[in-house]
DOMI-722931 format. One record per atom (N, C-alpha, C): x, y, z. Coordinates in steps of 0.02 Angstrom, whole numbers, plus 50000, padded with zeros to 5 digits. Example, Ala and Ser with C-alpha at 12.3 -4.5 7.8 and 13.67 -1.06 7.14 Angstrom:
<pts>
506604971650390 506154977550390 506604983550390 506424988850354 506844994750357 506455000250394 
</pts>
This chain:
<pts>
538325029548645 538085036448653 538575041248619 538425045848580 538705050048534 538625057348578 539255060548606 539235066848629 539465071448583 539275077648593 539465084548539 539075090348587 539715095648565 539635102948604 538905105248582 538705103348533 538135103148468 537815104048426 537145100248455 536755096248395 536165101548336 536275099848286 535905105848230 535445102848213 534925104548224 534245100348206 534115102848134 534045100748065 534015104047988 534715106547972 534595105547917 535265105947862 535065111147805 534715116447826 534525121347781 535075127147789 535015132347754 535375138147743 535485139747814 535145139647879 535205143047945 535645136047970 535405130047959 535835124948011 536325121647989 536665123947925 537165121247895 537755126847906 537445133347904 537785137547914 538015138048007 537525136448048 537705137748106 538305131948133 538145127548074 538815120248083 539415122748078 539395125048037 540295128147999 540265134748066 539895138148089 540205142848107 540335141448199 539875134548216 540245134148276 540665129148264 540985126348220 541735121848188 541925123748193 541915130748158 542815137348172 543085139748230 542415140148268 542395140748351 542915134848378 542845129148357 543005124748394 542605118848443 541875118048418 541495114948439 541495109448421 541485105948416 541155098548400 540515098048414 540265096248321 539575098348306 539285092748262 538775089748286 538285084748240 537905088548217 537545087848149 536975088548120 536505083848118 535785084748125 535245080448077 534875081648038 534775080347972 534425082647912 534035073447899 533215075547905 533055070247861 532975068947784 533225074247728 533135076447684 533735078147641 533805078547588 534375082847567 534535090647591 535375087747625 535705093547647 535495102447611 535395105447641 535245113947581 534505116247616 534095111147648 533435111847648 532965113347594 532495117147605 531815120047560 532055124047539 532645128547557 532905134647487 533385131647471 533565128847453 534115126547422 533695121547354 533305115047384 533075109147361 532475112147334 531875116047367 531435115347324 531105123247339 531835130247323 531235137047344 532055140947317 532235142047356 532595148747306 533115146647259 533305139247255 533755139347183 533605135647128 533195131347156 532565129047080 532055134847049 532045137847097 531315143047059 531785148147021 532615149947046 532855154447016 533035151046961 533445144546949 533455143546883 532895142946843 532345142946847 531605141546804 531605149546808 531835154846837 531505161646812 532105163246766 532825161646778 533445160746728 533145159846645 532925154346647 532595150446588 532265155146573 531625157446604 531095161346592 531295168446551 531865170946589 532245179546585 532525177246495 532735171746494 533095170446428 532415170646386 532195166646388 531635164746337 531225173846327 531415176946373 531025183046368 531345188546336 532005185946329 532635191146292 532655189846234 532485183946224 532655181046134 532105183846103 531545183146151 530815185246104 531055192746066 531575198346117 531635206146098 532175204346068 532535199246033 533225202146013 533175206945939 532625202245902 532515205445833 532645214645857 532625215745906 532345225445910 533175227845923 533795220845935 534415223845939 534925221545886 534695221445844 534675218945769 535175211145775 534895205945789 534815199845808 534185193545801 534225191545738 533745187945706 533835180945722 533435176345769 533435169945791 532995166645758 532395168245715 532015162845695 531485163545754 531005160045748 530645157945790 531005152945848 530565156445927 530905154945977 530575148546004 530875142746038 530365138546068 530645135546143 530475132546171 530835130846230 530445123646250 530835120246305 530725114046315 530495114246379 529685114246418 529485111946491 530155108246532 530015099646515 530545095646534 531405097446540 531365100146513 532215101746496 532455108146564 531965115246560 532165117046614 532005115546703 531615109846680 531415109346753 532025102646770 532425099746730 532575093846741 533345098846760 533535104646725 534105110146743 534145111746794 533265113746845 533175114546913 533495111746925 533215104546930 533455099646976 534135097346974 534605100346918 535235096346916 535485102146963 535445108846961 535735115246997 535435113447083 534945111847095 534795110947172 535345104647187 535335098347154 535615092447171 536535093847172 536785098547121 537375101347125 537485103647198 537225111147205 537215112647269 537355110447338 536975104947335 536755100547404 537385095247392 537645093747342 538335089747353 538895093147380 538715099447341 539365104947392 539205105647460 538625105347495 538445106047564 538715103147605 538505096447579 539235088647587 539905090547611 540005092047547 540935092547548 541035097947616 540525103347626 540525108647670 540595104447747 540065098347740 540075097447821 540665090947826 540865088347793 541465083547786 542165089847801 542345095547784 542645099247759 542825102447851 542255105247895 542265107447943 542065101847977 542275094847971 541925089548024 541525090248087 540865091848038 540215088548062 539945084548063 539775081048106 539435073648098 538565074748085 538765070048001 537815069447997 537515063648023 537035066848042 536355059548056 535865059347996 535905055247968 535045056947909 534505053747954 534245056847952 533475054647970 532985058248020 532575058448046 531775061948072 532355064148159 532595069248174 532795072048248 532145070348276 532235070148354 531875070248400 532105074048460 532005078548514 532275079248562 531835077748609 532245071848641 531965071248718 531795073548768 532355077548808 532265081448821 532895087748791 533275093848839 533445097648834 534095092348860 534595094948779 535305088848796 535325081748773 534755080248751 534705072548715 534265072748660 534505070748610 533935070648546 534255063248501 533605061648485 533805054748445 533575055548361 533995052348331 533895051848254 533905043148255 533505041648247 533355033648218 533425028748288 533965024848277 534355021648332 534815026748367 534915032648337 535495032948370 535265041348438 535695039348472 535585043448527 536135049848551 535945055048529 536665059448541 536425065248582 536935066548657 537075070848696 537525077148647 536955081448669 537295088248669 537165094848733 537695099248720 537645104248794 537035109648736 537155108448694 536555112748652 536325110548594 535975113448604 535455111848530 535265119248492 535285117348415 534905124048399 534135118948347 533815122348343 533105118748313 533075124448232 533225120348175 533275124948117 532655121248065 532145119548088 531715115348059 531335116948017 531395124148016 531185128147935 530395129247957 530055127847891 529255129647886 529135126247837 528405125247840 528105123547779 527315128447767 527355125847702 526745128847660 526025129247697 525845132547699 525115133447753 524585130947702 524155128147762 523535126247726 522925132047701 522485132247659 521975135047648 521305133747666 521295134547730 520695128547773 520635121047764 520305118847720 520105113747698 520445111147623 520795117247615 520985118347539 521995116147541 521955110047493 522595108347523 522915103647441 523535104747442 523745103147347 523475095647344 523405091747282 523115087247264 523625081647217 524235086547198 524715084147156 524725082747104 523855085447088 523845083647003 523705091346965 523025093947001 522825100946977 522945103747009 523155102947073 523135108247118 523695108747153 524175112647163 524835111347167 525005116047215 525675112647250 525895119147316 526735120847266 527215123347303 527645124447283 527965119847244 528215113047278 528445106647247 528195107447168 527365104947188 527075103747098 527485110347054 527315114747084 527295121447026 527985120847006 528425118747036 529195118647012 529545112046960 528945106746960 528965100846953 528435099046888 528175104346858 527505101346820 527675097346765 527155091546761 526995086946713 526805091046664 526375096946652 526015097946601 526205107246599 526045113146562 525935116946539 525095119746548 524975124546600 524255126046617 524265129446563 523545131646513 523335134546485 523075140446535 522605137646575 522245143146611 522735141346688 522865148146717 523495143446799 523005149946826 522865147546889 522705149546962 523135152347015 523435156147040 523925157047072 523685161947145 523745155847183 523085160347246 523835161047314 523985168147304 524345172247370 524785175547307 524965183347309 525295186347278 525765190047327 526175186647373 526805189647401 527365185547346 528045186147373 528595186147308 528295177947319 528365173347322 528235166147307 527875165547232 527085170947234 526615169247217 526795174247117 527105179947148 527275183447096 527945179147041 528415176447096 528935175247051 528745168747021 528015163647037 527855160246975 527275159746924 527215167846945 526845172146891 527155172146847 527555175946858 528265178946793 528405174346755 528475167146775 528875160346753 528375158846694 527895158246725 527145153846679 526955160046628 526885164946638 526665169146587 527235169546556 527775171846558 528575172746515 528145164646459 527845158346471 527865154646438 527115153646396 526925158546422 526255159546373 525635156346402 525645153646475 525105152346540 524665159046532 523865158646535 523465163246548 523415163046621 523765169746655 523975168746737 523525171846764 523105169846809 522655176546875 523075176146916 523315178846968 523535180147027 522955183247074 522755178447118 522275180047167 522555179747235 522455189047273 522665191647327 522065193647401 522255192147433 521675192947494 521765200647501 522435201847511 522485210747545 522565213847470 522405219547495 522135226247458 522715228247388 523175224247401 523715225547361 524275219947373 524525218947284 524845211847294 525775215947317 525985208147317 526785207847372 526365213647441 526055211347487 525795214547554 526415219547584 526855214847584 527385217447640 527835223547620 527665224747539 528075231047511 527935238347509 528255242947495 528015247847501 527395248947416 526935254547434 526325251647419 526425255547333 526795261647342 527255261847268 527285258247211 527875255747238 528165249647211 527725241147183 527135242647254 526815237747234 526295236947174 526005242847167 525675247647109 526135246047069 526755249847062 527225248246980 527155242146957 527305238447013 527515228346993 526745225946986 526055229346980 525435225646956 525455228846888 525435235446887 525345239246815 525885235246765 526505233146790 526935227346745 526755222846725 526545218846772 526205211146770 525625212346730 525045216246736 524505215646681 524735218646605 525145222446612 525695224346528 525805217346521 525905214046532 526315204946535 525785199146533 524895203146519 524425197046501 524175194246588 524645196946633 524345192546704 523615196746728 523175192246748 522685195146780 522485197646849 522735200846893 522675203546947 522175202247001 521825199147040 521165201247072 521365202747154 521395207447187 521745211947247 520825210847283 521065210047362 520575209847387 519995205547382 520115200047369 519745194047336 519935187147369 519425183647391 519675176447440 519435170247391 519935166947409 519645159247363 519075154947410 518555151947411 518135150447457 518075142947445 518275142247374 518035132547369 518725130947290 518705126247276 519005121847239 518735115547226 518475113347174 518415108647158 518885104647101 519035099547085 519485096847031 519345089747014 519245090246923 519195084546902 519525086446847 519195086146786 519775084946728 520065093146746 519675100046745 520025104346744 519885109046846 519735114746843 519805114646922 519335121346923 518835121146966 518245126346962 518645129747032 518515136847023 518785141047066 518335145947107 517825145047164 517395148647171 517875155247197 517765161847177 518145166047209 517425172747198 517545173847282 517065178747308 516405177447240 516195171947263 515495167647247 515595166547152 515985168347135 516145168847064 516355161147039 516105156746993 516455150446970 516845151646922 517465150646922 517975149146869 518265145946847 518535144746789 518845140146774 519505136846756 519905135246790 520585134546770 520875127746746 521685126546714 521895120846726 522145117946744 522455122946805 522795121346865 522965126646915 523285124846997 523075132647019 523685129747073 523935134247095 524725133147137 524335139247194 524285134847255 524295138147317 524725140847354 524595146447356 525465149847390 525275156447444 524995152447523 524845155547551 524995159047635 525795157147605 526135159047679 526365151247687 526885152547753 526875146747784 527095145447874 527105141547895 527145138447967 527315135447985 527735136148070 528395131448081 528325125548078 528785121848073 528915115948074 529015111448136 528665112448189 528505110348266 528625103048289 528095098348257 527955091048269 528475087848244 528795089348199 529255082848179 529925080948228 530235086148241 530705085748304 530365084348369 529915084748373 529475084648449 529585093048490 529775098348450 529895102448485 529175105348510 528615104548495 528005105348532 527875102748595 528325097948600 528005095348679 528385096148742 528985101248720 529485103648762 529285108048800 528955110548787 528745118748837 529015123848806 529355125448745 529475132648715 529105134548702 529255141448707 528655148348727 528675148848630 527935150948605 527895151948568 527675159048546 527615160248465 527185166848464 526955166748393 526195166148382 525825164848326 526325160048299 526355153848324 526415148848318 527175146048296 527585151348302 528305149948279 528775150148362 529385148448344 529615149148412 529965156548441 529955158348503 530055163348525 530785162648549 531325167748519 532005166748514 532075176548574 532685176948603 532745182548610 533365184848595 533795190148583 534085195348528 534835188948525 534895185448551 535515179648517 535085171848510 534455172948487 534215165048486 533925161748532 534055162648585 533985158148643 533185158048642 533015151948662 532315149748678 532115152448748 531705150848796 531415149848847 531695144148889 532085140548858 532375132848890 532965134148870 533555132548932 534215132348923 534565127648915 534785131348844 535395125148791 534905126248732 534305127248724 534125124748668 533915133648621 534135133948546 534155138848520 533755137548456 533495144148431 532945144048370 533305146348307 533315146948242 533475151548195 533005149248146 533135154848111 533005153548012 531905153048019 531805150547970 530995153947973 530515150348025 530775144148059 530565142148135 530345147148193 530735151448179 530445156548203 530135163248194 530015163748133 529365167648124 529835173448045 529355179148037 529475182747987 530055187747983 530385187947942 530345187647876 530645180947867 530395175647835 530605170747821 531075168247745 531565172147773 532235172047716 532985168247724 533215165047676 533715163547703 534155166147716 534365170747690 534805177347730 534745177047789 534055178247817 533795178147891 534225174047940 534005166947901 534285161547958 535055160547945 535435163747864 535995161247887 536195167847961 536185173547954 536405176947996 536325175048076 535575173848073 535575171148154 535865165248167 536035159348118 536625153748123 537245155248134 537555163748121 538005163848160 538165168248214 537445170648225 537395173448305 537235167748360 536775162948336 536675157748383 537435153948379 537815153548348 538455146848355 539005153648386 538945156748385 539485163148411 539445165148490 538615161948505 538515166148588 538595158348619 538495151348593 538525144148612 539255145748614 539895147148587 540445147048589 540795152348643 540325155448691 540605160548728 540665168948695 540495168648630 540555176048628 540095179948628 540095186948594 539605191248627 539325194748558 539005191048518 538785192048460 538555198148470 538145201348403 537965206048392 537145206148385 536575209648389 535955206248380 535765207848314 535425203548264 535175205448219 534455211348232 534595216148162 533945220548156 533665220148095 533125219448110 532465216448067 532585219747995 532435231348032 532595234847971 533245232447917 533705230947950 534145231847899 534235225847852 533605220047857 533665214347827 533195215847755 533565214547676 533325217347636 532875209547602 532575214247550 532165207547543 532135207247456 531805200547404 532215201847374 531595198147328 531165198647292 530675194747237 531005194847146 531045190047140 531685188747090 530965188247007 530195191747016 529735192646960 530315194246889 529825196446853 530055201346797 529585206046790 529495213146805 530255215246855 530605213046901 530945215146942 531115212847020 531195216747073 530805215147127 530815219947178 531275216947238 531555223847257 532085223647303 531915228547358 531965229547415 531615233847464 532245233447552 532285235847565 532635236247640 532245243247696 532085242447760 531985247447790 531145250247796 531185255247810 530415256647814 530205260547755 529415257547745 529185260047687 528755268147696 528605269047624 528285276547633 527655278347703 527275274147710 526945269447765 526805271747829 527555267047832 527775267347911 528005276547928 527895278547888 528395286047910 527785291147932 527215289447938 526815295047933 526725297948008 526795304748002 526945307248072 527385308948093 527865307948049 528595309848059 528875313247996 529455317548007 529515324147952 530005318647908 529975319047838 530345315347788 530495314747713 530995314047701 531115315047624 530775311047575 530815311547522 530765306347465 531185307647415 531695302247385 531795303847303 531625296847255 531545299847213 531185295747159 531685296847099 532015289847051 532135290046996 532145285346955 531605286046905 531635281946870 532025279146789 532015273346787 532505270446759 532415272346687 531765275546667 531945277946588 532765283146595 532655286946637 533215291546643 533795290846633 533875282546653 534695280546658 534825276246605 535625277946578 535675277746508 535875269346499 536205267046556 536385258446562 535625254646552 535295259546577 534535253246567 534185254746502 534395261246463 534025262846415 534445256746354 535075258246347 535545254646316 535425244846302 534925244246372 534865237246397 534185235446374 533795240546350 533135240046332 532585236046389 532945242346453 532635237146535 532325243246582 531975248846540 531755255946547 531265255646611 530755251246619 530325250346677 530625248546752 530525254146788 530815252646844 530925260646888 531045258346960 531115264546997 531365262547048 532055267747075 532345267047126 531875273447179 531785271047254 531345274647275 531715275347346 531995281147372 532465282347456 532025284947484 532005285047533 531675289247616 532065290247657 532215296747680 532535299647743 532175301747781 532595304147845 532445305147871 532505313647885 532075318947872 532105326347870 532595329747914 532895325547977 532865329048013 533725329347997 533745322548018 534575317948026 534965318147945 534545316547904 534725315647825 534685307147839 534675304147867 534855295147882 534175291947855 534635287447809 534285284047753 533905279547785 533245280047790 532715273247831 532365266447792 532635267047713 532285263647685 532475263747615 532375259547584 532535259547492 531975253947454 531705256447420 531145255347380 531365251547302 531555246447270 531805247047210 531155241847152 531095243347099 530875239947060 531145241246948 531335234746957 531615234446875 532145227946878 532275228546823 533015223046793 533345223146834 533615219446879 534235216546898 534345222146973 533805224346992 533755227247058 533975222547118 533955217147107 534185211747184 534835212447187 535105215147139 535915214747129 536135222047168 535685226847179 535925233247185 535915234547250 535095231347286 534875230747350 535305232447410 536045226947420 536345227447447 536935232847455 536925238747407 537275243647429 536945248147476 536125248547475 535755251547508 535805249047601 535815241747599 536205238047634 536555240747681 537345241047681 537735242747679 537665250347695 537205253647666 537125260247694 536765261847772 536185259247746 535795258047833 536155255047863 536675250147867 536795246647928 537245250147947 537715255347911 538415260947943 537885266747957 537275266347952 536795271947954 537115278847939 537055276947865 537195282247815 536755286547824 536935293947805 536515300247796 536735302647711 536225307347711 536145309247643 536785310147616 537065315747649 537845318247620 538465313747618 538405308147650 538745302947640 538765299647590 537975299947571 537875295147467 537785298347440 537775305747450 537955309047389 538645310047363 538935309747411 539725310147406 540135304447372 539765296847373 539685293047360 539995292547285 540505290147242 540615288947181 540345284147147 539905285147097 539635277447078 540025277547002 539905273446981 540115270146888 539685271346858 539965273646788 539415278546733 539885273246670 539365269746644 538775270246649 538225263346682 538025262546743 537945256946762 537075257746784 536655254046800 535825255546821 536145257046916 536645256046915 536845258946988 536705267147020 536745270946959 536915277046963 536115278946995 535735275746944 534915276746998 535005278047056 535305272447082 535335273347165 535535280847214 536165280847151 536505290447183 535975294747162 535535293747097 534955299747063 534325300547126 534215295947138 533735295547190 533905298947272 534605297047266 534635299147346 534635309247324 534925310547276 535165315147240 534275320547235 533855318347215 533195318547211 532695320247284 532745316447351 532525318047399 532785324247408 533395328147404 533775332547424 533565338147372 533325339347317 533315342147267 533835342347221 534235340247233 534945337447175 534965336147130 534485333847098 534375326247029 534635331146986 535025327446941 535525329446895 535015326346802 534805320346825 534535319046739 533795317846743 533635320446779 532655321046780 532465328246794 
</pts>
């Protein structure tokens, strides 16, 4: 019998992280991963798809260099070659994960967790007591009723990151960041892309701005849009008929990307009695389940399903298991981050949520600023909301080049719950696409200096 203070059910960004951080504590801590260490963002979602949009961003720079007097010849690129780069950058990764849990001695188990009950969970043969458990079992890809990938034409995330072939005609049914950022990829490569959206406007969860800019981009970019539109059937043989709102179409392949849902049955955590909610597990403000000892993080338990998300609550859940008195995570101040071309970056509440309440706006866009003009990366808008009363920044709106990078000063602002006169006061670097950020706050106020 194998005892530990404990046991981490997944080895993803939330349960690798909650390893190391109750190690430092002083716990003695097993893991079980049936999979390569890193999980689904690591192995097959945010660092394979970022190197394939890497690839993509290049192949899309060389096409403009001739315009910065830089003559390459005709440009070409290799399918195989960057997807085989994915895979060497995910498989890198996940060896460092290794060295991470060797490093803070954690003990791994490989193979399928089970918990028995509350305090006992088994991996294979082997049987290990713990005074806790946290359950980091991630999510997977949701089904489309009846409608489910095929591995040849019809593909979920895996395929689309993995393809044998080059769609002429690609299908791309859910347009939140999943669905957009392998829009960007396939068209950057000359894919004739639809992006087909159920709600009224694609990326749902953004402010509705921004979401407008990033379609009017995407169709400049050859993608085809259809907002408010349900897929109803699929059929597939040599190529793949698409009935959409009674319409037959025709594609040559189509990547389903329609949300996803916890990961319950494989640990047996369904048959425990945790309280659920729309079908994920119900954690309260340090993790804790409904059952004592046993703790939730990372997208197991519900939205926004980011890894940011779960590493943070990996170290509120290993911080309150260790006796202390963590801090609770807040939703607002968790930013979010679609890595398209453009790229949208967002934290806080959108134009939206504010109605009914007295409030600012500033707006500036990136023709204005001279680092993006210089960069030939002009499309784009930094977008703030205050609050009228307080000046306190409730939200940041961003879309253009290299916006995920900026996100987090906005960050950083909401969470010291910055007010206006605080970022205006603010020194930024001239000449950087940063300065947007000060033009904009600069702008709600009537300030704006280059618009």
């Amino acid at each position: 019998m194998n005892e530990f203070d404990l046991m981490v059910i997944g080895g993803g960004p939330g349960g690798y992280a909650a390893a190391i951080r109750a190690s430092q504590l002083g716990l003695s801590v097993a893991l079980a991963e049936k999979e390569a260490l890193g999980g689904t963002c690591l192995n097959w979602g945010c660092i394979p798809t970022k190197s394939l949009l890497h690839s993509a961003e290049l192949l899309r720079n060389l096409g403009h260099a001739a315009q910065l007097g830089i003559n390459l010849g005709e440009v070409h690129f290799d399918l195989s070659v960057m997807v085989s780069e994915s895979r060497r950058a995910a498989e890198k990764l996940s060896q460092g994960i290794q060295h991470l849990m060797k490093k803070n001695n954690v003990r791994i188990f490989a193979g399928d967790a089970v918990i028995s009950s509350p305090g006992l969970v088994r991996v294979g043969e082997a049987e290990i007591l713990a005074d806790n458990i946290i359950v980091a079992t991630g999510a997977s890809p949701r089904r489309l009723g009846a409608i489910e990938p095929d591995g040849k034409l019809i593909w979920g995330a895996r395929e689309a990151m993995t393809p044998g072939f080059l769609p002429e005609r690609l299908l791309i049914v859910g347009a939140g960041a999943i669905g957009v950022e392998f829009a960007s990829f396939y068209a950057a490569l000359n894919s004739k892309v639809t992006l087909l959206e159920v709600a009224a406007q694609i990326l749902p969860v953004e402010d509705s701005e921004i979401a407008e800019l990033a379609a009017t981009a995407f169709r400049a970019q050859g993608i085809e849009i259809l907002t408010g539109c349900s897929l109803e059937n699929l059929e597939s043989s040599e190529t793949v008929t698409a009935l959409i709102d009674g319409e037959a179409r025709e594609f040559d392949a189509v990547i389903l990307s329609v949300g996803v849902q916890a990961n319950l049955s494989g640990a047996g955590v369904d048959k425990l009695g945790l309280e659920l909610i729309d079908g994920f597990i119900a954690v309260n403000e340090v993790q804790q389940t409904n059952l004592p000892g046993i703790y939730a993080i990372g997208d197991v338990t519900g939205a926004p399903c980011l890894a940011h998300k779960a590493t943070h609550e990996a170290m509120i859940a290993a911080e309150k298991i260790a006796g202390l008195q963590p801090q609770p995570i807040q939703k607002k101040r968790i930013p979010g981050c679609t890595y398209s071309y453009p790229q949208i970056a967002s934290i806080g509440l959108k134009e939206a949520d504010l109605r009914g309440r007295p409030f600012k706006v500033g707006r500036f866009p990136l023709y204005a600023n001279g680092k993006a003009v210089v960069s030939h990366q002009t499309d784009g808008l930094v977008k703030t909301l205050f609050d009228a009363e307080s000046g306190e920044l409730l939200g940041a709106h961003l879309i253009g080049e290299g916006v995920t990078e900026l996100i987090h000063g906005f960050a950083i602002a909401i969470g010291l719950e910055a007010t206006e006169e605080s970022l205006i006061q603010t020194i930024f670097p001239h000449p950087t696409v940063s300065e947007a950020m000060h033009e904009s706050v600069l702008n709600a106020f009537g300030r704006t200096l280059h618009l």
